[in-house]
C-alpha positions as CSV (number, residue, x, y, z in Angstrom):
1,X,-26.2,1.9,4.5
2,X,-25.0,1.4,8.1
3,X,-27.5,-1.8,8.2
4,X,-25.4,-3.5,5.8
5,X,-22.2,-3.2,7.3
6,X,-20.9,-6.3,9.1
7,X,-18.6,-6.5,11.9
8,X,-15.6,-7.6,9.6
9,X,-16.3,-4.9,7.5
10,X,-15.1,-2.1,10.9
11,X,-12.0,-4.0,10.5
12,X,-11.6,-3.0,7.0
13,X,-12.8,1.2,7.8
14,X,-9.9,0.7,10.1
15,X,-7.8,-0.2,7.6
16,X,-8.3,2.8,5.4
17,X,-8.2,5.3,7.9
18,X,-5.1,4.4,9.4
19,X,-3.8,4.7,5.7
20,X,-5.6,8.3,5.3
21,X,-4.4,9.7,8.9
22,X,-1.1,8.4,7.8
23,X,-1.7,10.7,4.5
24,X,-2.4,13.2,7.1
25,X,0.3,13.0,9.1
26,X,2.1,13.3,6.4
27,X,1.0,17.1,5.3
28,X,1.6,17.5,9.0
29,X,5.3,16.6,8.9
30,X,5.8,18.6,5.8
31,X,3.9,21.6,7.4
32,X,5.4,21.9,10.7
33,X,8.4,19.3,10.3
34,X,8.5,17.6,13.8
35,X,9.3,14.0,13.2
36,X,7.2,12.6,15.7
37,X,4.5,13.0,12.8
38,X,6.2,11.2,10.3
39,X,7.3,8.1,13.3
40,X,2.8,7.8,13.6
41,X,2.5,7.4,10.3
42,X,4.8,4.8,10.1
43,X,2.8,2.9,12.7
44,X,-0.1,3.3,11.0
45,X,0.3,1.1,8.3
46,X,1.2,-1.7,9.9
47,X,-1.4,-1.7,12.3
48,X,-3.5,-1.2,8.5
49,X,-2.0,-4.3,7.6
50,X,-3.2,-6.0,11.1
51,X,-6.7,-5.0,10.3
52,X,-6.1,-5.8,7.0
53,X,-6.2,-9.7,8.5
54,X,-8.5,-9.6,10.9
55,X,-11.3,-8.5,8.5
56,X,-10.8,-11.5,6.8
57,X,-10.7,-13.4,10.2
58,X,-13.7,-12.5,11.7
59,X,-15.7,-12.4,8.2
60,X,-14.6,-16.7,8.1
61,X,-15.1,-17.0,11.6
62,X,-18.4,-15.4,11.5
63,X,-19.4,-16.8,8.1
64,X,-20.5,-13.3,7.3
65,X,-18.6,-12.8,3.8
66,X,-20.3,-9.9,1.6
67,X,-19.4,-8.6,-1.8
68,X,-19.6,-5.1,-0.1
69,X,-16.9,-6.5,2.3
70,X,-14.5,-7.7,-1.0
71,X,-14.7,-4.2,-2.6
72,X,-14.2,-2.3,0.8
73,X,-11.0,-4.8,1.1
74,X,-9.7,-3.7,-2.0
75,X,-10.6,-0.1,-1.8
76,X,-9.2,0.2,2.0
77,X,-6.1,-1.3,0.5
78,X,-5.0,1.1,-1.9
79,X,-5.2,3.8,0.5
80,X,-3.0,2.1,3.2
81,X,-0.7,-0.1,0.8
82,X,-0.9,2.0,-2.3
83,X,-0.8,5.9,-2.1
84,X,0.2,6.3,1.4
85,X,3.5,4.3,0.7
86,X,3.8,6.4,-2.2
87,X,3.1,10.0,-0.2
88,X,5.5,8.8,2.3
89,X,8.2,8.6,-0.7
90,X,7.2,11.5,-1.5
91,X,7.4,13.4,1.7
92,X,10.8,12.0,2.4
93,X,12.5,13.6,-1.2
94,X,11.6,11.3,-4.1
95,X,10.0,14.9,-5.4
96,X,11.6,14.8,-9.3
97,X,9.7,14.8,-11.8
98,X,10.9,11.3,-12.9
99,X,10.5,10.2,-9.1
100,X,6.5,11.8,-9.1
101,X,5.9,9.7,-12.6
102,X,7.4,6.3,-11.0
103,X,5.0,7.0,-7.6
104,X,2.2,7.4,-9.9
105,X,3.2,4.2,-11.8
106,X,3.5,2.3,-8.8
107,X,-0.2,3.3,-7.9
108,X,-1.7,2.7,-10.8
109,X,-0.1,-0.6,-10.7
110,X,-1.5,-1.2,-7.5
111,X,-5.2,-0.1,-8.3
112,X,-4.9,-2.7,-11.4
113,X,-3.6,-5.7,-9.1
114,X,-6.8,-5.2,-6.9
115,X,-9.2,-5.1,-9.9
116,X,-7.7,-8.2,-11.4
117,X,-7.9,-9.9,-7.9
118,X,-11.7,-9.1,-7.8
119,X,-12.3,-10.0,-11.5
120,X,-11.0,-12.9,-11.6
121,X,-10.5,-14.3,-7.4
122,X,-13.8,-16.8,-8.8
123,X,-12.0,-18.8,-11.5
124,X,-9.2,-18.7,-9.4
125,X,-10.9,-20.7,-6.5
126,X,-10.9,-24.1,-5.9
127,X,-14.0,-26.0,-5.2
128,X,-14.5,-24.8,-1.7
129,X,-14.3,-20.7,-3.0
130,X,-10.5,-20.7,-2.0
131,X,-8.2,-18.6,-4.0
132,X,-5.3,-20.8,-4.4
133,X,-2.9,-18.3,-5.3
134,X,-2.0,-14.5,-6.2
135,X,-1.2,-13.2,-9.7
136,X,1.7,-10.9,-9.2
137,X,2.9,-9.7,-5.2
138,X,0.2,-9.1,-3.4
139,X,-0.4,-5.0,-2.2
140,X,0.5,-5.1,1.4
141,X,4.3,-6.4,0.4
142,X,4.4,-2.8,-0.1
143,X,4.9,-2.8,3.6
144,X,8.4,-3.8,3.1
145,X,9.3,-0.2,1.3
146,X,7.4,1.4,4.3
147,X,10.7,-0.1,6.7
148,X,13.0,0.5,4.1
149,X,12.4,4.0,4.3
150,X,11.4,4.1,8.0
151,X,15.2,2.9,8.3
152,X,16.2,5.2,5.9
153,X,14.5,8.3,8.3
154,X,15.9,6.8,11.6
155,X,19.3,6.9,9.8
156,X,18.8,10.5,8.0
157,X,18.9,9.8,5.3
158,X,16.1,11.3,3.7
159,X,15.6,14.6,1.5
160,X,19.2,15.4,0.1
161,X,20.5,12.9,1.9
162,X,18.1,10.3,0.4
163,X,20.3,6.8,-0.6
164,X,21.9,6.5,-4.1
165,X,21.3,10.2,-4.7
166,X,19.6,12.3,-7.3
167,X,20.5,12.0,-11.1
168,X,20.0,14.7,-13.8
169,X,17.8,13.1,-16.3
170,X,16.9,15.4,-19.0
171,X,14.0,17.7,-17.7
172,X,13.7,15.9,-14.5
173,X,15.4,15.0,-11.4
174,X,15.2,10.8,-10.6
175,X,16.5,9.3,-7.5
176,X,17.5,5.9,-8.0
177,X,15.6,4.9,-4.9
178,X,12.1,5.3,-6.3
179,X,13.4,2.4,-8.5
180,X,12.2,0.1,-6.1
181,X,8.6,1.3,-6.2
182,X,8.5,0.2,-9.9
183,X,9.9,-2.7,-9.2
184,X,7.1,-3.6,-6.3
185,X,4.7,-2.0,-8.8
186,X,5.4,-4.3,-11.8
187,X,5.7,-7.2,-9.5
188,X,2.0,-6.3,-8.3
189,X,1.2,-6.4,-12.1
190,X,3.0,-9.3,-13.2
191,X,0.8,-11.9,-15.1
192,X,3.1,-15.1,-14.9
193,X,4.6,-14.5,-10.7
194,X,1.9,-16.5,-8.6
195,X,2.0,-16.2,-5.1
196,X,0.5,-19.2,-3.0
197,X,-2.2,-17.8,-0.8
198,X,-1.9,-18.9,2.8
């Protein structure tokens, strides 16, 4: 299988693994709690996102497009923009059990974006194989929740200390910050947003 890997398609490994060492990293933080392994995974996923773009760079540059390369994309991308932005929530207290069903949501959401993008990215070309535009946000916006809670950490607060609280919900616990993962999840999922594509 090495043989059919181009050189675009190293960019996109590199983009999952920063998202699993970030994973990682985060068991590490919750084993030992030093911070210093929660700060790496948060710059881990934005180098992710770097490589992220330059496997799309070098695969138009070098006119080496495969459809191994647009499933590795997709694949790499949940890992770094999909469940570790939701293990980082969860590392950081969004642990209720109304908190662990909205992660899961937001996932799931995530995983069904990038199966619609590779359904349907051909009838969404134009007449050059461009995709003109995104259904719903695309994944790496998750990125944006990644500083919100890297701000969060710098500030403390995280775990009890987590912004807007905890609320008793019947069986569960939900903090009103996981909110804005099903927000970002529904917005991934939404059939009538379009994005333009740069």
């Amino acid at each position: 299988m090495l043989r059919e890997y181009t050189l675009a398609d190293l960019f996109t490994l590199g983009n999952a693994a920063c998202g699993t060492l970030a994973i990682f990293l985060c068991l590490q933080y919750l084993a030992e709690g030093e911070r210093r392994f929660l700060w790496a995974s948060f710059v881990l996923l934005p180098v992710a996102f770097v490589l992220d773009g330059l496997d799309g760079l070098v695969a138009r540059k070098l006119r080496r497009g495969s459809r191994l390369g647009a499933d590795l994309d997709s694949l790499s991308d949940i890992v770094s923009f999909g469940v570790a932005p939701a293990v980082l929530a969860y590392t950081l207290g969004m642990r209720g059990g109304w908190d662990a069903t909205i992660l899961l949501y937001f996932v799931l959401c995530g995983i069904s974006r990038l199966a619609r993008f590779n359904v349907t990215s051909a009838e969404l070309a134009d007449e050059h194989g461009k995709v003109r535009y995104f259904e719903g946000t695309p994944i790496p916006t998750s990125l944006a929740l990644v500083l919100l809670l890297g701000v969060a950490f710098r500030g403390g607060a995280v775990h009890e200390a987590l912004w807007g609280g905890a609320l008793r919900l019947g069986p569960a616990t939900l903090h009103p910050l996981v909110l804005l993962w099903g927000l970002s999840g529904s917005l991934m999922i939404s059939a009538t947003l379009r994005v333009p594509k740069p």
